[in-house]
C-alpha positions as YAML, in Angstrom:
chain: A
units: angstrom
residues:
- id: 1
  name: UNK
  ca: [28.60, -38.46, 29.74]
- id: 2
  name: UNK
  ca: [30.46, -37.21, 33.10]
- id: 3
  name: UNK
  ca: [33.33, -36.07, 30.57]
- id: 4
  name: UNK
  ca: [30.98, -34.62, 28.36]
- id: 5
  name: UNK
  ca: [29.57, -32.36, 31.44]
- id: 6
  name: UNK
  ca: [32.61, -31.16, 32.79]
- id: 7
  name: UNK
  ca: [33.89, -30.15, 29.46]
- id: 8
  name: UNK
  ca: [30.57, -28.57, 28.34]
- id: 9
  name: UNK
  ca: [30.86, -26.75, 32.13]
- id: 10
  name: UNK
  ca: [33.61, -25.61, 31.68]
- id: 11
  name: UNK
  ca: [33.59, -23.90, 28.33]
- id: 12
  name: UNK
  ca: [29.95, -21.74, 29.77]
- id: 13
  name: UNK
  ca: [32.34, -21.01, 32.52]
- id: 14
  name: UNK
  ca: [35.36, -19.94, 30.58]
- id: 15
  name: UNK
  ca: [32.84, -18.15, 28.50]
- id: 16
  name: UNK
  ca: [30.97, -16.41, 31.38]
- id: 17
  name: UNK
  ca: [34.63, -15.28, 33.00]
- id: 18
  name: UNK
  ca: [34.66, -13.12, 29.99]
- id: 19
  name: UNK
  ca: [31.66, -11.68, 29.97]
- id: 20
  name: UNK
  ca: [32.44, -10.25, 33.47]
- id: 21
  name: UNK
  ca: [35.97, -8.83, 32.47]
- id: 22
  name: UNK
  ca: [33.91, -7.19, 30.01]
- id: 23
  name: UNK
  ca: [31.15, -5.65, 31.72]
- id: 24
  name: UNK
  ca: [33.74, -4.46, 34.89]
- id: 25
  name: UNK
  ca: [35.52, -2.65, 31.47]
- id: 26
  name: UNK
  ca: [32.38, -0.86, 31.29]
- id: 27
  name: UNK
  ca: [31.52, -0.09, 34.38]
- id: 28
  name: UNK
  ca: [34.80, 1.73, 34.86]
- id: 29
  name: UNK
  ca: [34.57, 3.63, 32.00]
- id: 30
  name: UNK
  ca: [30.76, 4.54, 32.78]
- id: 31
  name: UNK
  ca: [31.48, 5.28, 36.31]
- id: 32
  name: UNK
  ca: [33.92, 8.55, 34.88]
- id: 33
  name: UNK
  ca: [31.10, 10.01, 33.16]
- id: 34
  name: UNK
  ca: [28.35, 8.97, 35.67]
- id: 35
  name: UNK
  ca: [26.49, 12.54, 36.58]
- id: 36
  name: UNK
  ca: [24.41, 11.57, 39.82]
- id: 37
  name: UNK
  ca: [20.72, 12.39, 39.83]
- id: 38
  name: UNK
  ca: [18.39, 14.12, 42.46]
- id: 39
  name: UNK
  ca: [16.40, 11.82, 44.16]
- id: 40
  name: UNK
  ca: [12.46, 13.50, 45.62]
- id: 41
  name: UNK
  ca: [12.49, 11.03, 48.83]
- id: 42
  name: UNK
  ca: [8.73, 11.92, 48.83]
- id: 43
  name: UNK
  ca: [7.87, 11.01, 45.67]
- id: 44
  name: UNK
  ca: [10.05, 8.19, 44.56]
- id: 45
  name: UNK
  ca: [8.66, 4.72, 43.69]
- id: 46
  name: UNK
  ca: [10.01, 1.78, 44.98]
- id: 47
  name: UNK
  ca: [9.84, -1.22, 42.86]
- id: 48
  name: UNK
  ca: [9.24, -3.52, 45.45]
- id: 49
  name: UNK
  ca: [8.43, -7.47, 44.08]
- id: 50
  name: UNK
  ca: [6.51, -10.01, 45.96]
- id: 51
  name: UNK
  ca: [7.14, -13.44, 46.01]
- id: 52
  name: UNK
  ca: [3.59, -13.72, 47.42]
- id: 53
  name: UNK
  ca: [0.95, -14.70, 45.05]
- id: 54
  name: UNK
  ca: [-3.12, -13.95, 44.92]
- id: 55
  name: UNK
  ca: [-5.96, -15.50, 43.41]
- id: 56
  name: UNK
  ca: [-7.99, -12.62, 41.61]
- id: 57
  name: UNK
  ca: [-11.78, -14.02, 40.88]
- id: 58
  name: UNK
  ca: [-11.62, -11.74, 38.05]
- id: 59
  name: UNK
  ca: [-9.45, -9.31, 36.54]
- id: 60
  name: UNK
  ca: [-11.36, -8.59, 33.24]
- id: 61
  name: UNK
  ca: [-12.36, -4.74, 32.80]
- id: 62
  name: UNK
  ca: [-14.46, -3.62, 36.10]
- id: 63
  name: UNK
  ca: [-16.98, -0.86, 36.20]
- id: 64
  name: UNK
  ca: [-16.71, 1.56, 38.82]
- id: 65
  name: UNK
  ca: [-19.41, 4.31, 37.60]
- id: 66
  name: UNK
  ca: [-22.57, 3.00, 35.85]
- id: 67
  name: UNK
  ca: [-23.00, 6.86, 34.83]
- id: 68
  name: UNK
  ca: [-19.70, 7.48, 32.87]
- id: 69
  name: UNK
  ca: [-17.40, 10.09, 33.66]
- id: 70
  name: UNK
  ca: [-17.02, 12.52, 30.44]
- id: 71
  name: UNK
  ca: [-13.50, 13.84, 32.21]
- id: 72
  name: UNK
  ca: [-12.28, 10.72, 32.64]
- id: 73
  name: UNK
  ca: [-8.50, 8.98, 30.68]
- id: 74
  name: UNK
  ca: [-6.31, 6.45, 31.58]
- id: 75
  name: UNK
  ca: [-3.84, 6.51, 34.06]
- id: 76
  name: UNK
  ca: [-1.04, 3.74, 34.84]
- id: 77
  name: UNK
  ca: [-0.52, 3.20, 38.62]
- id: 78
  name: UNK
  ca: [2.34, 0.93, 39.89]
- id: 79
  name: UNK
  ca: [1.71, -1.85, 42.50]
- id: 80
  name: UNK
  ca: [3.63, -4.38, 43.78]
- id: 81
  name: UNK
  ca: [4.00, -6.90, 41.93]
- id: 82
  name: UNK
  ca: [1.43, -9.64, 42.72]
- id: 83
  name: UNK
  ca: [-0.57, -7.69, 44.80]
- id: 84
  name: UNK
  ca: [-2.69, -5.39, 41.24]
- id: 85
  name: UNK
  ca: [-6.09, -7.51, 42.70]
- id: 86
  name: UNK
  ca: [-5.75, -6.53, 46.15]
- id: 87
  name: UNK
  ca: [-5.11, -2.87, 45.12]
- id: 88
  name: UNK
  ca: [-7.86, -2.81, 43.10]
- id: 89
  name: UNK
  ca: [-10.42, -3.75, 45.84]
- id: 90
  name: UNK
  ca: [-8.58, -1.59, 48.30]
- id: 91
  name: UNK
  ca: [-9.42, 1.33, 45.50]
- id: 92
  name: UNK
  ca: [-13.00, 0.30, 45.17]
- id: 93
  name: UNK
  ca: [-13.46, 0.18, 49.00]
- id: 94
  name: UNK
  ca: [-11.72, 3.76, 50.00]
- id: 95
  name: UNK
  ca: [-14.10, 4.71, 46.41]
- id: 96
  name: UNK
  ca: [-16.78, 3.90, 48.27]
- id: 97
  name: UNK
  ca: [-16.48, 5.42, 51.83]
- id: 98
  name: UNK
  ca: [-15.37, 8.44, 50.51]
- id: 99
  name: UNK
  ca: [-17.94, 8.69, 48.00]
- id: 100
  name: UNK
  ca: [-15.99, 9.39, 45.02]
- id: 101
  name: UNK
  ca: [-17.37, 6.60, 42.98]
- id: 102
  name: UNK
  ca: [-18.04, 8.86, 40.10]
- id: 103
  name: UNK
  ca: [-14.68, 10.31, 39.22]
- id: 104
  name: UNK
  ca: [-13.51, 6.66, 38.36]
- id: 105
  name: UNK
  ca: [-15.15, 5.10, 34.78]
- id: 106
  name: UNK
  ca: [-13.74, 1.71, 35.38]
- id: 107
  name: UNK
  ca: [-10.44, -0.34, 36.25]
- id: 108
  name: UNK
  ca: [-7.85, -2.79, 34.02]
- id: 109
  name: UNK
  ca: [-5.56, -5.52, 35.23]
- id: 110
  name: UNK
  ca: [-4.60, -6.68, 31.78]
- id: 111
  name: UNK
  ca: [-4.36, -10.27, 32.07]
- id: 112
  name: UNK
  ca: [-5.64, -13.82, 30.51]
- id: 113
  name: UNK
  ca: [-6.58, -17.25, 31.56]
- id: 114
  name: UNK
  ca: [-4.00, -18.99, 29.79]
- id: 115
  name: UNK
  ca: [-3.82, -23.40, 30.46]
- id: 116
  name: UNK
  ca: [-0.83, -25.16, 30.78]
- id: 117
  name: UNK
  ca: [-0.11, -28.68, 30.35]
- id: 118
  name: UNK
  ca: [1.99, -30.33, 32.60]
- id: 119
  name: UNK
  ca: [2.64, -34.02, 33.34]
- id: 120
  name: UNK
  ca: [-0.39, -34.35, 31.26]
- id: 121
  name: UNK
  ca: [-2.65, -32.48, 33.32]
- id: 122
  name: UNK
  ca: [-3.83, -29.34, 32.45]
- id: 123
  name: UNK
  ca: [-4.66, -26.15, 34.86]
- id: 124
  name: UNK
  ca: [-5.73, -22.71, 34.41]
- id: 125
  name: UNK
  ca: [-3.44, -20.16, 35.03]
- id: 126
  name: UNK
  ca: [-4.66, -15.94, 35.87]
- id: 127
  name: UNK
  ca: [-1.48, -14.06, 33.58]
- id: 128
  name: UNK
  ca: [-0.68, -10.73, 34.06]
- id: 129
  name: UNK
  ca: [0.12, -8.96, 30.55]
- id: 130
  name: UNK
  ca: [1.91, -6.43, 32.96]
- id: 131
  name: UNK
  ca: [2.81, -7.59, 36.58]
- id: 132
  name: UNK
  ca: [2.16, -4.54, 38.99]
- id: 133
  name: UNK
  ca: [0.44, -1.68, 36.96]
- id: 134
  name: UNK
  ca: [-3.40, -1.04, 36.98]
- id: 135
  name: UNK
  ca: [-5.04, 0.70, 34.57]
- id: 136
  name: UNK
  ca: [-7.90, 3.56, 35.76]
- id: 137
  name: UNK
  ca: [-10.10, 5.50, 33.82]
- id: 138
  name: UNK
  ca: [-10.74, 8.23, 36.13]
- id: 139
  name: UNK
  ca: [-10.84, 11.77, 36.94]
- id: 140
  name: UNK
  ca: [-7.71, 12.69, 38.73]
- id: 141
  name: UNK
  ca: [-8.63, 15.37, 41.09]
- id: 142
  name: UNK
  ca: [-6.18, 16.47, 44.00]
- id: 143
  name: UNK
  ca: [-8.77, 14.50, 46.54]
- id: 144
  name: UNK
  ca: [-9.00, 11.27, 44.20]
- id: 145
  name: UNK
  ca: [-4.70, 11.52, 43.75]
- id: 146
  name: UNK
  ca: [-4.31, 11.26, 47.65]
- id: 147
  name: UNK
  ca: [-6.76, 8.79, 48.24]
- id: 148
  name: UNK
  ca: [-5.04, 6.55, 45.91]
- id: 149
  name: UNK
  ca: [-1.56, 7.31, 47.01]
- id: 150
  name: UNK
  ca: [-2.71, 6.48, 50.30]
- id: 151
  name: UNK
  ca: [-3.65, 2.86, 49.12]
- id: 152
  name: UNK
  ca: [-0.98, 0.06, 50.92]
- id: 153
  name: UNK
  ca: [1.24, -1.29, 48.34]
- id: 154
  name: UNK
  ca: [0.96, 1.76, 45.34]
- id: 155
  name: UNK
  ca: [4.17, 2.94, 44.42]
- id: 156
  name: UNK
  ca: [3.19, 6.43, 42.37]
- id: 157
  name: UNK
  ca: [1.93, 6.60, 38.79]
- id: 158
  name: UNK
  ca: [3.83, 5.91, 35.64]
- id: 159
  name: UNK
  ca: [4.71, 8.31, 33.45]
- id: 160
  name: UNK
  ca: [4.93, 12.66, 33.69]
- id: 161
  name: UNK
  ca: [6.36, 12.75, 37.65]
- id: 162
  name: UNK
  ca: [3.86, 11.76, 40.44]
- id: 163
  name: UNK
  ca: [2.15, 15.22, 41.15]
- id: 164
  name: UNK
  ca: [1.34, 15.05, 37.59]
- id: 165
  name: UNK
  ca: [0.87, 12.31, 35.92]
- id: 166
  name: UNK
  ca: [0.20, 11.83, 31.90]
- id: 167
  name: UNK
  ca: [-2.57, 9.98, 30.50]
- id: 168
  name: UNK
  ca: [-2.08, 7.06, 28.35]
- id: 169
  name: UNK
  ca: [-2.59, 7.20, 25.09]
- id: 170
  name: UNK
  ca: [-6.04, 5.77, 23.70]
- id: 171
  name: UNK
  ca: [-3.98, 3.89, 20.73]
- id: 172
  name: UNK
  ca: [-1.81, 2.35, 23.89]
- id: 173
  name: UNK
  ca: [-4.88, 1.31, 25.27]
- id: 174
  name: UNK
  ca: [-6.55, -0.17, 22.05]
- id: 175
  name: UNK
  ca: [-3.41, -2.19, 21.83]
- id: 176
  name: UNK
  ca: [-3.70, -3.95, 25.40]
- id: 177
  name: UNK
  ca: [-7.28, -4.81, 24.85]
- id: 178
  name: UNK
  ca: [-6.76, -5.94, 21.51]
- id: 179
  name: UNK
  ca: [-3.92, -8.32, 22.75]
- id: 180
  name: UNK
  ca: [-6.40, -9.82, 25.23]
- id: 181
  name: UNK
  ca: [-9.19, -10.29, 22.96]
- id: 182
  name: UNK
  ca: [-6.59, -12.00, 20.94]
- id: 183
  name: UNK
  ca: [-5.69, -14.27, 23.92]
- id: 184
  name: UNK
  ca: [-2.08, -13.96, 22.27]
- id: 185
  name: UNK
  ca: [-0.38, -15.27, 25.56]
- id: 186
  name: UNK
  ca: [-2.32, -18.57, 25.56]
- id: 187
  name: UNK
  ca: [0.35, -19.30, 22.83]
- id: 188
  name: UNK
  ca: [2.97, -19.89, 25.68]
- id: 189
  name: UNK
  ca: [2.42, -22.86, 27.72]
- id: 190
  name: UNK
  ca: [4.83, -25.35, 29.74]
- id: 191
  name: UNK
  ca: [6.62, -26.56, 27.20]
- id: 192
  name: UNK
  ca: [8.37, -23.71, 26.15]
- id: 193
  name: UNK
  ca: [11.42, -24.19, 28.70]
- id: 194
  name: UNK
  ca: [12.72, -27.07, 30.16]
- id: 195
  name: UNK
  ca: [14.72, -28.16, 33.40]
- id: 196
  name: UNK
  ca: [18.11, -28.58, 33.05]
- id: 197
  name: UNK
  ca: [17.70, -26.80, 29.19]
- id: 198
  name: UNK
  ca: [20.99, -24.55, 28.68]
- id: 199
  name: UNK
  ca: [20.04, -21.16, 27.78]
- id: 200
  name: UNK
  ca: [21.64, -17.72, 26.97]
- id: 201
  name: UNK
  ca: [20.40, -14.71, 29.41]
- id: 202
  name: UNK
  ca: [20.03, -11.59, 26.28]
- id: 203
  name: UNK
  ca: [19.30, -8.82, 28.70]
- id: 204
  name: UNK
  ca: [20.55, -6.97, 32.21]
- id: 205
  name: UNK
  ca: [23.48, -7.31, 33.95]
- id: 206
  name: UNK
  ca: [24.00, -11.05, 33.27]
- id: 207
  name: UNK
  ca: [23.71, -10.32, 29.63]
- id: 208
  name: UNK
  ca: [25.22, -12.80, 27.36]
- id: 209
  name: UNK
  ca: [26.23, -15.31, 30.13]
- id: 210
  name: UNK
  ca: [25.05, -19.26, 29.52]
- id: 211
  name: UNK
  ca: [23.82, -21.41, 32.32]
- id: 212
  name: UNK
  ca: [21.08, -23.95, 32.85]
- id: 213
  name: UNK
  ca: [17.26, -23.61, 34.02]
- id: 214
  name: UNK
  ca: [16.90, -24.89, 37.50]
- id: 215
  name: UNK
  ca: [13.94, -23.66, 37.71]
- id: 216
  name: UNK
  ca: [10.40, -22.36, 36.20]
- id: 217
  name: UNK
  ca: [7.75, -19.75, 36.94]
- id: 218
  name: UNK
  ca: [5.09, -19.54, 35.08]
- id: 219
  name: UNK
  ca: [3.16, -17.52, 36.59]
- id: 220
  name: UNK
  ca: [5.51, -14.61, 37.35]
- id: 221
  name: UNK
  ca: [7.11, -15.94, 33.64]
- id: 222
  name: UNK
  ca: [10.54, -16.11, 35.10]
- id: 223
  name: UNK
  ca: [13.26, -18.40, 35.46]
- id: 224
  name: UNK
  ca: [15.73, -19.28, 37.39]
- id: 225
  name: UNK
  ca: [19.19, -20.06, 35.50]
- id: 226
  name: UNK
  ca: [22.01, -21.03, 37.59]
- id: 227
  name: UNK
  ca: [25.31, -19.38, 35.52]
- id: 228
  name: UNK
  ca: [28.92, -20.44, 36.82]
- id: 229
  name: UNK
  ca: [30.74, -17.32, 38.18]
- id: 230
  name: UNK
  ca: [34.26, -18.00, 39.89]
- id: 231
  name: UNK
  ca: [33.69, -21.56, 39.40]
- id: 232
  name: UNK
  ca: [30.54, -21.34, 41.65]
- id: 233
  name: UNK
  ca: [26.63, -22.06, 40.54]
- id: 234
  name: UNK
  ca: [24.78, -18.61, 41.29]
- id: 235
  name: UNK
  ca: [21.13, -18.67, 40.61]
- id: 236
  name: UNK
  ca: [20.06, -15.36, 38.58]
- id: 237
  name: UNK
  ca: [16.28, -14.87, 38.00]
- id: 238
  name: UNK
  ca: [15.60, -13.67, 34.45]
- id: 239
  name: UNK
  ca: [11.96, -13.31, 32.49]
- id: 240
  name: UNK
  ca: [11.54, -15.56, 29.72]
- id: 241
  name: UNK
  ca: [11.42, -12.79, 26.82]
- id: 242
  name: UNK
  ca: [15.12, -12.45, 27.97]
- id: 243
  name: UNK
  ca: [16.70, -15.73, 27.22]
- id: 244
  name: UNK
  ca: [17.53, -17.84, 24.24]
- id: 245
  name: UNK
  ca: [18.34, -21.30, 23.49]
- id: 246
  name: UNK
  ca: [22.13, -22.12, 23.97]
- id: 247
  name: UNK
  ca: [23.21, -23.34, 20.77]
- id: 248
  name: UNK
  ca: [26.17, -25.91, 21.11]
...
């Protein structure tokens, strides 16, 4: 079995040695064309991660404005990741003192209680469809934008630029809650990865190199997969939509 191992070790490692010749190939030849781009210091999110989790009593659909808003559409606002439940009652609070309460309809952290079964005990798990955005329905007035840019742990709005934000798109919206209804991530549970399971990574920068899971989030739905670089283990996080099963 020992044999077996080094042999198996050494043939990810041969075949992750060429994966890196190949993407430092590209980067040369992408770094002669590269055209830098402005950067607004004022307005430029950071996408800043947590490793800090929250528990979030409830993150269905929450009313704001019992008298709806007929101005109102949905905006996306970025958040740091694990941290959508405590923006959302910062919002409702700085709402409230500054009376503003009816230029917001309501506010959406998609997400689902999904269960997992582990060890053969089951517990309930809060799953964001989208870690760090939160969805408002609101009214975005020049008052209401700088009260929520002013909330701790907001990075700016997604899409348009962050003076001006677009709307989503209703269909976009019908989508997500559709999806929920549907429960369609209660489908993944525990046993869809494995430790020590040898996997392909399909995406980023450590696309196409093989290594083995050393570890498993489920509630962030990452992994950890330690790939051999230089003849050295180096843990790389990846999200599970962005590995495959190693196929011998």
């Amino acid at each position: 079995m020992i044999l077996e191992d080094k042999k198996e070790n050494k043939e990810i490692e041969e075949k992750n040695m060429s994966v890196i010749e190949e993407n430092v190939n590209d980067l040369n030849e992408s770094s002669k064309n590269e055209v830098p781009k402005e950067i607004d210091g004022e307005n430029n999110p950071q996408n800043t991660s947590s490793k800090e989790s929250e528990t979030i009593e409830n993150d269905d659909i929450k009313s704001v404005n019992k008298n709806k808003n007929p101005n109102a559409k949905w905006y996306i606002l970025q958040a740091y990741s694990g941290y959508e439940g405590r923006v959302e009652k910062t919002i409702f609070e700085k709402l409230k003192i500054s009376r503003l309460e009816h230029l917001v309809n309501e506010i959406f952290i998609p997400s689902e209680d999904v269960i997992h079964t582990k060890d053969g005990k089951k517990r309930k798990i809060n799953q964001k469809y989208f870690p760090g955005y939160v969805l408002i329905n609101m009214e975005l007035t020049s008052e209401l934008w700088h009260l929520l840019m002013d909330v701790n742990r907001v990075s700016g709005f997604i899409g348009g630029t962050q003076k001006n934000p677009l709307p989503l798109d209703e269909k976009e919206l019908e989508e997500i809650r559709n999806q929920v209804n549907e429960g369609i991530q209660q489908k993944a549970t525990e046993e869809e990865f494995t430790l020590g399971q040898k996997v392909t990574i399909t995406e980023g920068s450590f696309g196409n190199f093989s290594g083995i899971i050393d570890d498993i989030n489920q509630e962030r739905r990452k992994l950890k997969v330690l790939v051999s670089i230089f003849g050295r283990p180096t843990p790389v996080e990846v999200e599970f939509e962005k590995v495959k099963n190693l196929i011998d």
